[in-house]
N, C-alpha and C positions, 0 to 999 in steps of 0.2 A: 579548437575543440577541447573541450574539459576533458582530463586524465581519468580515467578507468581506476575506481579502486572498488578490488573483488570484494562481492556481499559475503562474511562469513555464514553459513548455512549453521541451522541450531545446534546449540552444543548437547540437546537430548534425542537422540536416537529413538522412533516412534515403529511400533509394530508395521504400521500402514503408513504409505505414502502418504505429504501432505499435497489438498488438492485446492483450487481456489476458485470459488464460484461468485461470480456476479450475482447479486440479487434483487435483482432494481425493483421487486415488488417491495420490500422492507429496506430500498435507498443504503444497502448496504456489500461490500463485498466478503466474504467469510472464507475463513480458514479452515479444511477440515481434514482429521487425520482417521477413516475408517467410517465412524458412524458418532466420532466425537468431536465436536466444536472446540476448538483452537481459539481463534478469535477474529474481528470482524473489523472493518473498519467504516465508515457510516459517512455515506454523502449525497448531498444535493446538486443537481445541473442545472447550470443557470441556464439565461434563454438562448442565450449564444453556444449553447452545448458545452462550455467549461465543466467539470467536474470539480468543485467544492469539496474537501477532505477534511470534515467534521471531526474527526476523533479517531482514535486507534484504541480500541480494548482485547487483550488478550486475559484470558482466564487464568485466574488466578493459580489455577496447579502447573500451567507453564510460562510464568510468568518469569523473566529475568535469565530467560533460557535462550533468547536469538528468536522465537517466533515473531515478534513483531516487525523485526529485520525482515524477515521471510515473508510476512504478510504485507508489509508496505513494499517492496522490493518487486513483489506479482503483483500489486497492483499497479503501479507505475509504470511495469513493463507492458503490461495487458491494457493499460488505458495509451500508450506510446506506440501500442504497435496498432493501436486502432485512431493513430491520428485526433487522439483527444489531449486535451491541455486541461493541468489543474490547478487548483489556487490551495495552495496547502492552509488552512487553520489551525489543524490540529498542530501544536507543539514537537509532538515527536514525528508529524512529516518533516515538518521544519528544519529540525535537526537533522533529521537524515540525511534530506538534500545538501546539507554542507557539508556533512559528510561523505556523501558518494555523490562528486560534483556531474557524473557521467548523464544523472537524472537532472540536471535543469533545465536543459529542454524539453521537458515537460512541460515545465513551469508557465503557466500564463503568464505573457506579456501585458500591461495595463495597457496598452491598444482595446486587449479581448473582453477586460471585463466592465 
């Protein structure tokens, strides 16, 4: 089993909790803190139900702040605790995952895709 290393949480403290919603109408997941968009991460499911991780954009006023930690971080957990697998594209999933090896299990096997 891969070693646990803790996601640090953003280093900007927000009025309102941040909350993370699925939105498979616009194939995206998003970041929200109140009634303000954070940022979104954008993907496709193939036919075998993989989830494809398209991109990660966090907006530019909190940008280089830990949201995007926070946002790939719920999504990974929230697509893991629903017995989905992803195929990272996006660059900074990429990264992440070798960074926090705890998420490779995630990770679609090429058996899946």
């Amino acid at each position: 089993m891969a070693d646990n290393v803790e996601v640090p949480p953003p280093t900007l403290e927000l009025g309102e909790p941040l909350r993370l919603f699925d939105n498979p109408v616009r194939d995206r997941y998003e970041l929200w803190s109140g009634d303000e968009l954070i940022g979104v991460e954008g993907y496709e499911v193939t036919d075998h139900g993989d989830v494809i991780l398209l991109h990660t954009v966090v907006m530019e006023k909190f940008g280089r702040q830990g949201f995007a930690r926070a946002l790939v971080s719920g999504v990974l957990d929230d697509l893991g605790a629903r017995n989905r697998h992803v195929i990272p594209v996006c660059t900074y999933v990429r990264s992440f995952i070798t960074r926090f090896p705890q998420y490779q299990g995630v990770v679609a096997s090429a058996a899946h895709t």
